[in-house]
N, C-alpha and C positions, 0 to 999 in steps of 0.2 A: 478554661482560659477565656477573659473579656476579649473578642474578636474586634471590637469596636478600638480602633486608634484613635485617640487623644494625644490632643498637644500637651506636652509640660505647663505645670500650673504656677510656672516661674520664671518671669524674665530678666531677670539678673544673672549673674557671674556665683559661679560656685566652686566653694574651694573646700577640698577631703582634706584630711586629718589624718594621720595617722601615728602611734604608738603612744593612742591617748586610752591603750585601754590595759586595766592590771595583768591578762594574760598573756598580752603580748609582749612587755617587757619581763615577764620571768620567762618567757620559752626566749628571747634574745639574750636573758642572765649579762652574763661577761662581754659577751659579743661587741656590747655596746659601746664599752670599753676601749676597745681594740680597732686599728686600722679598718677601717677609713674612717668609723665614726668619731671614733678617739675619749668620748665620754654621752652617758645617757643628757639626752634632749632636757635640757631648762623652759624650752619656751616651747609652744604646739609645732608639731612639725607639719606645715602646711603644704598645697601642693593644687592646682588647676583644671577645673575639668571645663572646659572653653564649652563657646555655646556650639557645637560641629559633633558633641558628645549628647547634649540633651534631644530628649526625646521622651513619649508620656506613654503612661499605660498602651497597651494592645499593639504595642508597636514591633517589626519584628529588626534584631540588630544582625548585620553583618558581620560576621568575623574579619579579620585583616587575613589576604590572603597567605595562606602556609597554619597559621592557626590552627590546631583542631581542639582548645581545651582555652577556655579562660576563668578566674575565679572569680568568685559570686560575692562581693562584698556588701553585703544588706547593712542600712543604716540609716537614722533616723537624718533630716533635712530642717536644719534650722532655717525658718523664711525670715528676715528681716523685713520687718514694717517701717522704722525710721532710722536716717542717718544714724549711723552708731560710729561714732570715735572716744577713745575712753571711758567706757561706761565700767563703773561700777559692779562688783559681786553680789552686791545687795539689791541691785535695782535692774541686772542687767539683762531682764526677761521682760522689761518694758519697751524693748527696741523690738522685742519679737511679734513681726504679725502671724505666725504659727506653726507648724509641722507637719512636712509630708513622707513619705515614703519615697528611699531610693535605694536603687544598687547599681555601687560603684564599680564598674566591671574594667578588669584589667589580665593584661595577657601574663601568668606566670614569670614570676623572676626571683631567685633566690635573694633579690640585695633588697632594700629598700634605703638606700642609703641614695640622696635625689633622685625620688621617683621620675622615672621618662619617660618623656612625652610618647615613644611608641608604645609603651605600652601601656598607658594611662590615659591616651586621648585619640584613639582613635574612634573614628562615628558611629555614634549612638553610643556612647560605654557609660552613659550615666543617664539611665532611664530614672525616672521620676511621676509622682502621681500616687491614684489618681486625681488628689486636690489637695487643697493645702487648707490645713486645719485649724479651725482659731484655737490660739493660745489658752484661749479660757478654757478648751474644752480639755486642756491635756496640764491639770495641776501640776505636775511631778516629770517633767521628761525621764529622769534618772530614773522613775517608778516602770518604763515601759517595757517591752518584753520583744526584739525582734525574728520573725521566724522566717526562714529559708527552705522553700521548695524547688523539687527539681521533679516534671512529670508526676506532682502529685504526691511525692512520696517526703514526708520533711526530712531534710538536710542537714539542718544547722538550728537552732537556738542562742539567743545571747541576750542576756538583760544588761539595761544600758546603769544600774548599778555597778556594773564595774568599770566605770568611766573613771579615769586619772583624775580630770580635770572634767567635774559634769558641764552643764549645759552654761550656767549662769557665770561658771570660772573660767569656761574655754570661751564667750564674748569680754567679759575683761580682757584675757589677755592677748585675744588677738586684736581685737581695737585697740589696745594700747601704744600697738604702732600701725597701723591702719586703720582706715575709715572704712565701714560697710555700708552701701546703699542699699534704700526700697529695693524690693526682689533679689536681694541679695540671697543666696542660700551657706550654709556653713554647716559642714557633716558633722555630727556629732563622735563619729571615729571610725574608721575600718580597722575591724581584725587584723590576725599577719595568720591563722590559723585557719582557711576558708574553703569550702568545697566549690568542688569546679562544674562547667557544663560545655556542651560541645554543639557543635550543628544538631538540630533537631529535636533540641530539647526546648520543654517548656519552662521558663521558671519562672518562680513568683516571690514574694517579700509582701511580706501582713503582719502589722504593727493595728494591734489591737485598741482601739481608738484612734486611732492615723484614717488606716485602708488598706490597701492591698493592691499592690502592683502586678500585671503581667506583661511577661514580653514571651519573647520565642528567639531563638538563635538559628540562625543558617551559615552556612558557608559559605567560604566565596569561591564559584566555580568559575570564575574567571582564568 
């Protein structure tokens, strides 16, 4: 693990995604259907991770206390370079100043139906880093490959091929009714299917032309 803390390589506002990915609406099926959601998502279903969450490589996160298990949502960090409000499918990687590595950490909850603030935003749950990569160097976001460690040992795999709505369709439609700023970042999706870690552990997130993030998890022995 980089022992070395670094600040986040983003100053803007960042907003997760989720059930932007094809395995997670077959493992919700019907569900979606049904009270409370009442039918499957038309438009990205978005969600805030305030700046009291960010924090950059080497950084170690506190659990909230009573916690002992949060999941591990690894996923790619779309940085915006310029304003972006209604932009385009076809053009709308030209707002993008490039791509970093994050993981969206959240404390277990069987609903996902308005993600909550407790358990989506408590400090430090969205580690980031360790830079943010230019656009040019990453042709294909959709092309990339995210992997999840936990102490070294890999966890999790997920290629962002099976994105709903890839990179260039999920900035259309979210700008279509919002505007995104410089330093803005935009998750390209979390899982609903995600392995977990607890006090003590190391983990890490390496996106193979991105970088490779580490943190560390403690407890709060408060």
């Amino acid at each position: 693990m980089n022992t070395t803390v670094t600040p986040p390589p983003v100053s803007g506002l960042v907003y997760g995604t989720i059930l932007n990915d094809r395995p997670s609406l077959e493992r919700m099926g019907e569900a979606l259907s049904q009270p409370p959601y009442g039918k499957p998502p038309r438009a990205p279903v978005l969600y805030i991770k305030p700046y009291n969450t960010h924090v950059g490589t080497g950084s170690t996160v506190r659990l909230p206390r009573g916690a002992d298990r949060v999941d591990l949502g690894a996923t790619l960090g779309v940085v915006v370079g310029a304003p972006a409000a209604r932009l385009s499918e076809a053009t709308a990687l030209d707002a993008v100043a490039g791509y970093t590595a994050v993981l969206d950490l959240s404390l277990p909850s069987a609903s996902v139906y308005r993600p909550p603030v407790r358990e989506k935003c408590f400090d430090g749950a969205c580690p980031m880093g360790p830079e943010v990569v230019a656009r040019a160097a990453v042709p294909d976001p959709s092309a990339l490959t995210v992997r999840t460690f936990v102490n070294g040992a890999e966890v999790a795999v997920r290629r962002l091929s099976d994105l709903v709505r890839p990179v260039p369709r999920l900035l259309a439609d979210v700008t279509e009714f919002m505007t995104l700023n410089p330093g803005d970042v935009l998750l390209a999706g979390v899982a609903l299917d995600l392995p977990q870690a607890g006090p003590g552990d190391r983990v890490a997130v390496e996106i193979a032309g991105v970088g490779r993030l580490d943190i560390m998890l403690e407890g709060d022995a408060r």
